[in-house]
N, C-alpha and C positions, 0 to 999 in steps of 0.2 A: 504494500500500500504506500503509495508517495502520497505523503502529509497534505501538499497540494491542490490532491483530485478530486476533491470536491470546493473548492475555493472558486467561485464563480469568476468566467472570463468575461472583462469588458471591453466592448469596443467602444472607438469613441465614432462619432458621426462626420467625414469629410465635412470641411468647411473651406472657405476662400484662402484663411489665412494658412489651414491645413490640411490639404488637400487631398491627403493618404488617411485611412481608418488605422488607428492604432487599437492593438487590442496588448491588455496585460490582466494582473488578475488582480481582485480583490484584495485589501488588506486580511490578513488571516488571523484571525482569531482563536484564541485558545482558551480552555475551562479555567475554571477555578479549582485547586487540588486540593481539599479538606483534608485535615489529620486524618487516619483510619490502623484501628486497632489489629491493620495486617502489614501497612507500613515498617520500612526495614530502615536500619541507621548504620549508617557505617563511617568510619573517619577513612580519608583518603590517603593514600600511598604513593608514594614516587613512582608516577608513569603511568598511574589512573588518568582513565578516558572518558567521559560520559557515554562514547559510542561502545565499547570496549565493554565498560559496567550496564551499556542497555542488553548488552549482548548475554551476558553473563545470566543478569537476573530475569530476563523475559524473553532471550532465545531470538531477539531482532537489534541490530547496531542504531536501526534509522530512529527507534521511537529515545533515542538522547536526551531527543525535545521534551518529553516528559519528564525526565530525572531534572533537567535544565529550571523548567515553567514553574516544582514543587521547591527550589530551594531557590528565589530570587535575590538573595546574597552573593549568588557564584555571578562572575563575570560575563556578560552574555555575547564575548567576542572569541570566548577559544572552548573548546573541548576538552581543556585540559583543569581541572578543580585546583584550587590551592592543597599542599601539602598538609594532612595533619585537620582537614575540615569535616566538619559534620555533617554527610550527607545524608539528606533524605531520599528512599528507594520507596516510590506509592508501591503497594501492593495491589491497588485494585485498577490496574490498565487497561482492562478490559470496560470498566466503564466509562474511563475516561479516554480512551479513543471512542467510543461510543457518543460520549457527551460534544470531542472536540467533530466528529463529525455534522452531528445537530448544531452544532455553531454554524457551520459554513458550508449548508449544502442548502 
């Protein structure tokens, strides 16, 4: 599943001043991740991934963006966590790719 595919394409309408229809997609939207009593914790290690740890705990590198969206203290330019930080792993991804779909389709 590419995070994207449901993120609606817009084109825009030629006009004088622009004359070609540009099309791109939606701002994409993502849930809200609440506490839950199946959530996992874990401190980071030298050379932790968030693709690396989506892989590990939910068997797909792409959904990152979830381990990413539940702890918005981590930096939202690299895939790489601070050493030695407290990451949150949601346990319930199933309903929230569920949810992040119902966002944007």
């Amino acid at each position: 599943m590419d995070r994207y595919d449901n993120t609606p394409i817009i084109r825009t309408i030629p006009t004088v001043q622009y004359p070609k229809s540009i099309r791109y997609r939606a701002s994409t939207r993502y849930p809200e991740i609440p506490l839950t009593e199946n959530d996992i914790f874990i401190y980071t290690l030298r050379g932790d991934r968030l693709d690396n740890l989506a892989y590990q705990f939910y068997g797909d590198p792409t959904y990152w963006w979830v381990i990413q969206i539940a702890n918005p203290d981590l930096p939202n330019d690299s895939l790489y966590p601070t050493l030695g930080f407290q990451l949150r792993i949601p346990g319930n991804v199933t309903q929230i790719l569920t949810d992040f779909e119902n966002l944007n389709s």
